[in-house]
N, C-alpha and C positions, 0 to 999 in steps of 0.2 A: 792436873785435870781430874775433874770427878768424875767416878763412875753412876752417880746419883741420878735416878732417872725421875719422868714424872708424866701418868699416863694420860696423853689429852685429846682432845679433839676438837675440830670446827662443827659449830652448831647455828643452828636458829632457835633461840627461845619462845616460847610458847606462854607463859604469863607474866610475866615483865611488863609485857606491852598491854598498856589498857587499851587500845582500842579490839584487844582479842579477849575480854573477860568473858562476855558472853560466851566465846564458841569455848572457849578454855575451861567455863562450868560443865560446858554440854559433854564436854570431852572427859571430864571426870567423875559423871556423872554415868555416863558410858562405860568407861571403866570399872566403875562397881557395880553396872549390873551384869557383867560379867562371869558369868557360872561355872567356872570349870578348875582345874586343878593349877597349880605353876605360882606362878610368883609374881603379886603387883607391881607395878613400877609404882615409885611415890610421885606426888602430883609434882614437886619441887624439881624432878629430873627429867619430866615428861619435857621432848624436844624432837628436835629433827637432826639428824647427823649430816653434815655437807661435806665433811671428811675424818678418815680416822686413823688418827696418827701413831699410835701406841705408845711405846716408850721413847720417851723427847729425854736428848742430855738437855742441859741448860744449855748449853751455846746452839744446838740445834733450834730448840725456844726461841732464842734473842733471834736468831737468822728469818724465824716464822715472822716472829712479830713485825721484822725493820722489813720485809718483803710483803706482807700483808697487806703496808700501811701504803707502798707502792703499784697495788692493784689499779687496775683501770676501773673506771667509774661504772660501778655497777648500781642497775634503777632499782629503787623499790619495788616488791611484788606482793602478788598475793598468791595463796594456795587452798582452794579446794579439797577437802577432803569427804569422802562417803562410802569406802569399800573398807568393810572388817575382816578381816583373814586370818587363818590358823593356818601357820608354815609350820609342816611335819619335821623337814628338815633340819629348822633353826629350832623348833618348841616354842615357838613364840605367836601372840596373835597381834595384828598391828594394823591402823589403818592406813591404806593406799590411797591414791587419788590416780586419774585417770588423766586429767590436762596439765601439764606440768606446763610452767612459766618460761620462756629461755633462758630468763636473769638467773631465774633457780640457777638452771642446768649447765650455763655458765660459770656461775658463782663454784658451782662443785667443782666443775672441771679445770679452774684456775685454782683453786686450792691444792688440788690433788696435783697437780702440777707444779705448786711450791713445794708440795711434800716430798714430790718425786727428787726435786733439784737439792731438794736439802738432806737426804740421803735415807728419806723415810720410804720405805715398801709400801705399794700401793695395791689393793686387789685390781683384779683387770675388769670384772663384771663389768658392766655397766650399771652406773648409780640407780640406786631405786630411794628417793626420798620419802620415807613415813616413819609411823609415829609405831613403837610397842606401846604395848598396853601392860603385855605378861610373859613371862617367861620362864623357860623350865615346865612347862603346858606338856605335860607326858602323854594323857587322852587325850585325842579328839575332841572338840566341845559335839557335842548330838547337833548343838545349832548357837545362832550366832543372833545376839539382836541386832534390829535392824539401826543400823547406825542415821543419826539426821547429817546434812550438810551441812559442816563445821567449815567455816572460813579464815583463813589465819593472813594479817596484812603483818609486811615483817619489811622494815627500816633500819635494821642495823642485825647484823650475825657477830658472832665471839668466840675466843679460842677457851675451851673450859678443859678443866682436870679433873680427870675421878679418880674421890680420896676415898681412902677406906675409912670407913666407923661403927662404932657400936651402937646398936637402936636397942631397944626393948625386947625385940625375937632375934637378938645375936649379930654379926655382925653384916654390916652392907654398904653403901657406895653414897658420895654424893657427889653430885655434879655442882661444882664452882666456876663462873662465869671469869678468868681471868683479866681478859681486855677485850672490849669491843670496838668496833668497824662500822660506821655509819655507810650504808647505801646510797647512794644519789636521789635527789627529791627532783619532781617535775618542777622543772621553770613555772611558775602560774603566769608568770607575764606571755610565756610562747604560747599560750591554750588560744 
């Protein structure tokens, strides 16, 4: 057995899906106008976390995947976002949103529930689904612009890994989309 681990987690991607280009420019667009001190996310990692799993052996993995694919049919949604915030706590700024969807809220709480089964540590909080922008944000920003209402429609979530690598300013992270999970689409014929 190996001890070879591999850090991952369930997400929702953010530009994958063309029908989210637009709010996906507004949102990195946002992002650079961002003035304060800390560390951008790159646009290719910018997402939602719906659970996070840490160090997966591989048999853990395979148990996620073959239990994943066994979920109850969860619907397509959408998410609202429009609240920019600078958490003291974490050093991070990130946007919130205020209406959260049940499919979301679902969707997390059944993951986190494979994770739990499959012998992964869960935090207890309660999920807060948003987006960082920056991190390692030491100051206070003085002020925050004002974010527009960015709307993200999202049909399918995926178990990704972050790998380490070397970029130009040393080394950082990237998020790789392992295998994806389609959402339930509305009947059109039951409208």
């Amino acid at each position: 057995m190996s001890d070879i681990t591999e850090r991952l987690f369930f997400a929702l991607d953010l530009h994958h899906n063309g029908v989210n280009q637009s709010s996906f420019r507004q949102l990195c667009q946002l992002k650079h106008d961002l003035q304060c001190d800390g560390r951008t996310v790159p646009e290719r990692n910018l997402h939602i976390t719906l659970a996070f799993l840490g160090s997966v052996t591989a048999e853990q993995k395979q148990t996620l995947i073959n239990s994943t694919g066994e979920l109850t049919s969860i619907p397509a949604f959408s998410v609202s976002y429009s609240q920019l915030t600078y958490r003291k706590r974490n050093k991070i700024i990130w946007l919130d949103s205020e209406n959260l969807p049940s499919p979301l809220l679902t969707l997390a709480a059944e993951l986190k529930q494979l994770a739990i089964e499959t012998g992964l540590k869960q935090e207890e909080r309660p999920y807060r689904p948003h987006i960082t922008l920056k991190k390692q944000v030491r100051h206070p920003p003085l002020s925050l612009p004002e974010p527009p209402d960015l709307n993200f429609d999202f049909r399918h979530f995926g178990l990704y890994i972050s790998e380490a690598i070397q970029t130009p300013h040393g080394s950082g992270v990237r998020y790789r989309c392992l295998q994806q999970w389609p959402l339930s689409q509305p009947d059109k014929e039951s409208k």
